[in-house]
C-alpha positions, 0 to 999 in steps of 0.5 A, a space after each residue: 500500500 506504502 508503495 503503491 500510493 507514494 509511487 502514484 502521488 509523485 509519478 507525475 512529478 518525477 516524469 516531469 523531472 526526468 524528462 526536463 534532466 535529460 537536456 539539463 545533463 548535458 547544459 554546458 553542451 547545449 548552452 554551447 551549440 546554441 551560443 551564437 556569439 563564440 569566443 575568438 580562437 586568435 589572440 594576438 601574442 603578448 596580449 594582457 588580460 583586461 581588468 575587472 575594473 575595466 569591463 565593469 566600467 565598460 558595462 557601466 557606460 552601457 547602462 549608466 542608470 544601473 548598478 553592478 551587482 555581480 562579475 562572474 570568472 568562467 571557470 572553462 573559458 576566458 570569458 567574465 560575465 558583469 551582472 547589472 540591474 536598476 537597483 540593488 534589490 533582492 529580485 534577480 529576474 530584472 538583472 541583464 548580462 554582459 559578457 566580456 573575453 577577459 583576453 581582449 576585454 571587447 564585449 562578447 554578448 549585451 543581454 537583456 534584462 530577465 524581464 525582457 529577455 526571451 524564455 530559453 529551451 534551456 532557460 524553459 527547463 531549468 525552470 520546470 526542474 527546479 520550481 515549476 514555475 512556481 518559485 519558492 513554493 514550487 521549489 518546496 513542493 518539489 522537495 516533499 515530492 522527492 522525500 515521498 519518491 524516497 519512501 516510494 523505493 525503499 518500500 519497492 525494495 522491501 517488496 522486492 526482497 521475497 520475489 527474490 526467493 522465487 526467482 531467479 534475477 532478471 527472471 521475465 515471465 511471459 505468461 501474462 502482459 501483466 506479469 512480464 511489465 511486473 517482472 520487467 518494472 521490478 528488474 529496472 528499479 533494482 537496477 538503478 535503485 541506488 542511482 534513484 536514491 541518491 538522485 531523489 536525497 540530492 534533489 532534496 537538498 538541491 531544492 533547499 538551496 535558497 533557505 540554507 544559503 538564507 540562514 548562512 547569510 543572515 546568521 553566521 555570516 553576519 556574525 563575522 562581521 560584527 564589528 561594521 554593525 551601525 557603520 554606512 554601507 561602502 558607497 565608493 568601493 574600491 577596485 574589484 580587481 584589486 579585491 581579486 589580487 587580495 584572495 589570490 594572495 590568500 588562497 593561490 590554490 584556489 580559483 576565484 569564481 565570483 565576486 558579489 559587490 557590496 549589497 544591503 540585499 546579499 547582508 555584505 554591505 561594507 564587503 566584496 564576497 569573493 566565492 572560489 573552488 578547488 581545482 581538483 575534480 572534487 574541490 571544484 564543487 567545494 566553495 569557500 567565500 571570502 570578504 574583501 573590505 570595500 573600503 580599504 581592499 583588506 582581507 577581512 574573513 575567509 568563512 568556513 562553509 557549515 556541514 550542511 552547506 558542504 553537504 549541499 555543494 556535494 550534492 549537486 554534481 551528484 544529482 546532474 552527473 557533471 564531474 565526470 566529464 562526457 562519459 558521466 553525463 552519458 551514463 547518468 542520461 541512460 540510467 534517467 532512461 531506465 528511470 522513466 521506463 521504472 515510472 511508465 511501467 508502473 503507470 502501466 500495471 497500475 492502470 492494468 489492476 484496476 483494469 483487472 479489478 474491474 472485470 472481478 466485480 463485474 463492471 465490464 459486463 455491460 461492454 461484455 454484451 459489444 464483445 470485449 468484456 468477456 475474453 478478460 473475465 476469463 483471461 482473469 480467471 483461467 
């Protein structure tokens, strides 16, 4: 009953979910093939880096009314991305893009803002796996969705232990349809039932992304910056570049990935919040922020992500496959295959029961009397 009922609460869900992970598996490809304005392949020799400065007054001159919120490092490609938006909000769907190539500092892309921007395949499925479209309430209905799906496979796993001492594994009785897309649902959910597991705990966590990142930032990051209580926000920062050299100096063996600009709405208004990773495949997904007074360019803390945030950074390559390059990817496209598969047959033989429960108390009689209710009374029966 556990099983049956879970499994039918979230199969909807999960179809929607598999279905948008397909391409969202393999997004840097994607994002690639669609990218029409690619990076140049010469560079001139001897050509300096531009500075970060440099591209965000750029992009200042494009938008003199707005503010810069966000530089963003490409960690593939030379390519820094300057995040505007009218006002330093908590909103993020009013923020435009430009792009620049850090090599010769000329701008690569100028898009529009997110209210103007039109919707993306890519943009379009991201959407539909994260919240629905439904925001923070979709992204919490999708992680209770995701806890049921776990009860819905360990229940399946304990129902599937007696079959076991039936039959041999990969055992597919053709008997009856029926019986063979039960031995068959039961073979292809025991085959990726571990890969299930951890794709429905990470999505669990995944989805409680923002809350985490909420409580970090309102709670322990304030806390380090006790001492800026009461003072103005920074309202002539200084340099972004010179704040990229300062984490460089601290950490050379990490790579900085972002830089988030004084902002009352990301609880840094006095600091840079300077995010950087590992450059091994599993320090990559480990983040660890650093604050840069705004001021006076000084190092003012390197915070200590909590286990729960860890537990989140880890999470999420689990969940897309995207640490182990191609192959990876490919791998975890056929295994949410074998999941959709794991869901239609499901569908199927529940369908098929009620069917078959149906024909029992005789409610196809009537249809009997057309020519087809009779042959399943006795298929029932025989």
């Amino acid at each position: 009953m556990l099983h049956k009922w879970s499994s039918l609460i979230c199969t909807g869900f999960l179809l929607i979910l598999c279905l948008t992970g397909l391409p969202l598996i393999f997004s840097h490809e994607i994002e690639d093939w669609l990218d029409e304005q690619p990076l140049a392949r010469v560079v001139p020799e001897g050509q300096p880096r531009a500075a970060l400065d440099d591209m965000a007054a750029a992009a200042k001159r494009r938008y003199p009314a707005e503010v810069l919120r966000f530089i963003f490092i490409d960690d593939d490609e030379p390519r820094v991305t300057v995040v505007m938006a009218p006002s330093d909000g908590p909103r993020r769907d009013l923020d435009h893009r430009v792009e620049f190539d850090v090599r010769t500092g000329s701008v690569v892309k100028d898009d529009m803002s997110g209210a103007q921007r039109p919707a993306t395949f890519m943009g379009v499925m991201l959407r539909l796996h994260a919240d629905l479209f439904a925001g923070f309430t979709g992204e919490m209905l999708l992680a209770v969705i995701a806890l049921v799906f776990v009860a819905a496979i360990v229940s399946g796993a304990a129902l599937y232990a007696p079959s076991m001492k039936r039959l041999a594994f990969g055992a597919i009785r053709l008997r009856s349809s029926r019986t063979k897309w039960l031995d068959l649902h039961n073979l292809l959910g025991i085959s990726v039932l571990v890969w299930m597991l951890c794709v429905a705990v990470t999505g669990v966590m995944n989805e409680l992304s923002k809350p985490l990142s909420a409580v970090w930032r309102t709670s322990e990051m304030r806390a380090l910056l006790t001492a800026y209580r009461g003072l103005a926000p920074a309202a002539s920062p200084s340099p972004a570049q010179a704040a990229f050299e300062t984490v460089q100096r601290a950490l050379p063996g990490r790579n900085i990935t972002s830089i988030i600009y004084p902002s009352a709405s990301f609880s840094n208004p006095h600091h840079y919040l300077i995010w950087t990773n590992g450059s091994t495949p599993l320090t990559s997904r480990l983040f660890t922020a650093v604050l840069v007074d705004a001021k006076t360019g000084e190092l003012t803390a390197i915070a200590d992500m909590p286990v729960y945030l860890r537990a989140l950074q880890l999470s999420r390559p689990l969940h897309f496959g995207d640490y182990g390059g191609l192959p990876l990817k490919i791998l975890w496209a056929l295994l949410d295959l074998i999941t959709i598969a794991v869901l239609g047959s499901g569908l199927y033989l529940w369908f098929m029961r009620r069917r078959t429960h149906a024909a029992r108390i005789g409610r196809p009689a009537e249809a009997g009397e057309h020519g087809r209710a009779a042959p399943v009374c006795d298929r029932t029966h025989r």
